[in-house]
N, C-alpha and C positions, 0 to 999 in steps of 0.2 A: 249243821255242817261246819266241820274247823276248818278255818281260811288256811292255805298255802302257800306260802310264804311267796316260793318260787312261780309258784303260778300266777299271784298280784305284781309282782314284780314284772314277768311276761306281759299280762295285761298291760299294764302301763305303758311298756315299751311298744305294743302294739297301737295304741291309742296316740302314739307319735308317727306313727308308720302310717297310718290312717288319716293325720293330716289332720289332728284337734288344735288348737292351742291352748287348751287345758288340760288337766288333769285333777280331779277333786275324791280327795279321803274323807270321812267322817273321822271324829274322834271324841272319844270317851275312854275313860282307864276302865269304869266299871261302868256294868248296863248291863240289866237283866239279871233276875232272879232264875224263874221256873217260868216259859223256859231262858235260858241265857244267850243271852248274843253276844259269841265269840267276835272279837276286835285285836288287829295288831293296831302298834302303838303308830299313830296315824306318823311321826315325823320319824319314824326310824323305818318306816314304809317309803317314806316320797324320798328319804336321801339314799335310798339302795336305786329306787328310780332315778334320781338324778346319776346315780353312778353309768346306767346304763342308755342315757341318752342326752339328746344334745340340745334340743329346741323349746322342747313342748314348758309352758310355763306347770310349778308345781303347787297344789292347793289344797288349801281343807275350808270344808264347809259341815262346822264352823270346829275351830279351837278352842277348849273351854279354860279361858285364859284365868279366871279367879284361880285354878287348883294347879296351876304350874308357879315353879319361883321366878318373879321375873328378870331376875339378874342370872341364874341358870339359861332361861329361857335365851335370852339376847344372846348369850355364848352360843348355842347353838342354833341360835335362826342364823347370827353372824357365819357361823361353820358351816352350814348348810346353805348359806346363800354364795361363800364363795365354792365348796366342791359342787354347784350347779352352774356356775357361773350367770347368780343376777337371776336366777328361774323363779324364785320364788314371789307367792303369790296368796298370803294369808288372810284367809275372814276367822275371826277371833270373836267370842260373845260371851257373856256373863254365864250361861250355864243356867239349865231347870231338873238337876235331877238331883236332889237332896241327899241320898242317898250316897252318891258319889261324893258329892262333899264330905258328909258326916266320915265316912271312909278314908277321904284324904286328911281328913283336920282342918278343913278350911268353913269359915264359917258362913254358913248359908247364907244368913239373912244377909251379910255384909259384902256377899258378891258383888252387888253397881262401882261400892265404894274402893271396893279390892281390886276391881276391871280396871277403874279408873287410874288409882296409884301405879298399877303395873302397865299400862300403856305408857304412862309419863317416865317411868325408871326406865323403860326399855327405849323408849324413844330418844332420852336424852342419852346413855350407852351409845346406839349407833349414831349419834348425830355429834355427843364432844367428849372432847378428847377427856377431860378430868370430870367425873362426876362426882359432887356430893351434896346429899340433902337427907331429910329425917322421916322416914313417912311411917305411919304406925305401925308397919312389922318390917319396918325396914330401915337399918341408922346403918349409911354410907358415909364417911367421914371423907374418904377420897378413891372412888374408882376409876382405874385404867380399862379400857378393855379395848384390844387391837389383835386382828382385823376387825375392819367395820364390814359391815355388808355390804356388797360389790354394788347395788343398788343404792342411791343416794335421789333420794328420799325411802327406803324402804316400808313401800307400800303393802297398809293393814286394812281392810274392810270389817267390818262390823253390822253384825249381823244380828237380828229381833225384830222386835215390834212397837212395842209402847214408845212410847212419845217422846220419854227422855232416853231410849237409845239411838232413835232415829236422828235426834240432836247432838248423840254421841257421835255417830258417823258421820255428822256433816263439820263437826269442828273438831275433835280428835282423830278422825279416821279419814281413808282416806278415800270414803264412798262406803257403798250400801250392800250387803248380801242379805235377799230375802229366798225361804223357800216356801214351793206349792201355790204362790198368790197368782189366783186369775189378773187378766190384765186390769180392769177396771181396779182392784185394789191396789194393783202395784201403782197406777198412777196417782192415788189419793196419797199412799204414806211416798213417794219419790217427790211427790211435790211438796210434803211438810219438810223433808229431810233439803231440796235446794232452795226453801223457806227460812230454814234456821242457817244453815250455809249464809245465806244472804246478809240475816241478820247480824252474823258475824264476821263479817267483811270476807267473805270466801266467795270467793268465781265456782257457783257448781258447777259450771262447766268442764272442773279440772276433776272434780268425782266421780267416781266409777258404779257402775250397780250391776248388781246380777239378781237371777234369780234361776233357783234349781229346780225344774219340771219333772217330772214324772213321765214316760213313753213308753207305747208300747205299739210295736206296725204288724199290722196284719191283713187279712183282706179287707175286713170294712171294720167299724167302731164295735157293731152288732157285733164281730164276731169273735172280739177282745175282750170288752169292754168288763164283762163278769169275771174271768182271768185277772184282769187287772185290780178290779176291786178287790177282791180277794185280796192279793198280796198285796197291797198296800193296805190296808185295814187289819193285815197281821204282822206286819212289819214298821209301819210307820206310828208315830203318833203326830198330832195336833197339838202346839200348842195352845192352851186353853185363852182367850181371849185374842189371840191373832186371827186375822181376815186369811190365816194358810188354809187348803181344801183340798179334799183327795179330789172333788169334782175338777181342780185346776190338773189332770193327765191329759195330755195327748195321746189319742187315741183315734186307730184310724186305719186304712190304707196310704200309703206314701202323699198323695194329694191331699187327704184329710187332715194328716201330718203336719204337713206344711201352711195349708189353707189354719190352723192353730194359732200355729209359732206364727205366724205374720203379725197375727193380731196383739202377740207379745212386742215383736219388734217395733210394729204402728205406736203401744205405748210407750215407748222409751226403752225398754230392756237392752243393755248394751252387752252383758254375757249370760247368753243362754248355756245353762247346767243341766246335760242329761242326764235323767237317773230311771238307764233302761230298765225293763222289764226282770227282774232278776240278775241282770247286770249278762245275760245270757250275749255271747259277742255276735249272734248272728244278727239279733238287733242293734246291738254297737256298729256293726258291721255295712246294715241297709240306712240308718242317721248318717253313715260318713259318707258313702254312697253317692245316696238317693236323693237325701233331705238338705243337708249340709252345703251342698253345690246350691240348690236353691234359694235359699234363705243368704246368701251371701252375695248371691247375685240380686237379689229381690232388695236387701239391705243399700248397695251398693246406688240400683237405681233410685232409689228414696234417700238415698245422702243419709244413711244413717249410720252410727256404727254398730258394729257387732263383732263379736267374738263366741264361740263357741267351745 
């Protein structure tokens, strides 16, 4: 099915109406052979949405920041963060589909080190005024770039697994995006990542995490639950050595639902990321509902925070 330009855009705006505080794109330039999974370009999606609304924060989960330039790139998150006014809300990661690299010209194996370079040029971009420095595909002798982004510190999440990216989000980033991890995982890598924070003189408590779930409501688990599987074992993949699992879905009637997500929130999870059942809005619809009032109150009485 080819996405609709105007109909993502509609969505979005509804998903403000609906009372989220997020909004989250995937993105990839290429993905998929046979069959192919059509994609608009995830930041030229969230700034037609920014155009049409006012509150809701805008996100990708995740940016794959090695195959963008990062000096291009800063010009338009800068651009983008003022016609949203300050909305934006980026998880950014190294990228696993080779494929796509080989395609852009960027070189595979050298993605950690290319994530790395381009956090540091974009960051210093929005944060002073004269930038220059020399990095191996990049000789800046002296850049300008104004406006800055109406956000100051303009916060990046970073999002994987292995050990030294969880390292990257606790001292380059500015917190953690994981997807599909049942609670118990999330709590093993959330506590390495305000582990390394620690060790380098960071308050994790200023770190953000999320984590993107999978849901689907229905009368009971039983009566989803093969539905479910389904399309996410033809739609999704795993990466290979991450603790992510299609068994981490909620699945359920509205109380099954919910009786879930608590055990997320009890971890630490501070933004829960829906990712309904084929993005169908009737389910979008019973999460803002039904579910969403609960877990915000549930949050609330347990002094926790949460965003949704």
């Amino acid at each position: 099915i080819i996405p609709k330009a105007e109909e993502l855009i509609e969505y979005g705006v509804r998903m403000e109406e609906l009372g989220f505080d997020s909004l989250w794109v995937w993105d990839h330039i290429l993905l998929g052979v046979d069959p192919h999974f059509p994609i608009l370009d995830s930041l030229t999606l969230l700034t037609a949405i920014a155009a049409r609304t006012k509150k809701i924060k805008l996100s990708t989960g995740i940016l794959v920041l090695p195959l963008r330039n990062p000096v291009a790139l800063a010009k338009q998150l800068s651009s983008m963060d003022q016609i949203s006014n300050g909305r934006l809300l980026l998880a950014m990661a190294a990228g696993w589909y080779k494929r796509e690299f080989d395609a852009v010209g960027v070189p595979f194996e050298q993605r950690g080190r290319i994530m790395d370079d381009n956090l540091e040029i974009m960051r210093r971009f929005f944060n002073e005024d004269l930038v220059s420095g020399d990095w191996p595909n990049h000789n800046i002798p002296a850049g300008v770039m104004f406006p800055k982004p109406v956000q100051q510190p303009f916060p990046i999440l970073i999002g994987g697994y292995a050990d030294r990216v969880l390292k990257r989000a606790a001292t380059n980033g500015d917190g953690w995006l994981t997807y599909f991890y049942k609670p118990e995982a999330f709590v093993e890598a959330w506590t390495k990542v305000c582990d390394y924070a620690e060790e380098s003189g960071r308050d994790p408590a200023t770190l953000l995490n999320g984590n993107q779930l999978p849901i689907m409501v229905g009368d009971s688990r039983a009566a989803v639950e093969s539905t479910m599987m389904e399309w996410l074992n033809v739609d999704f993949d795993i990466a290979q050595g991450s603790q992510s699992t299609m068994d981490s879905a909620i699945m359920g009637n509205v109380d099954e639902c919910v009786a879930q997500l608590k055990e997320h929130i009890d971890a630490g999870v501070q933004k829960l990321i829906f990712v309904p059942y084929k993005y169908q809005m009737d389910q979008v619809e019973v999460i803002a509902k039904e579910i969403v009032p609960q877990l915000r109150a549930y949050a609330a009485e347990k002094k926790k925070e949460l965003q949704v």
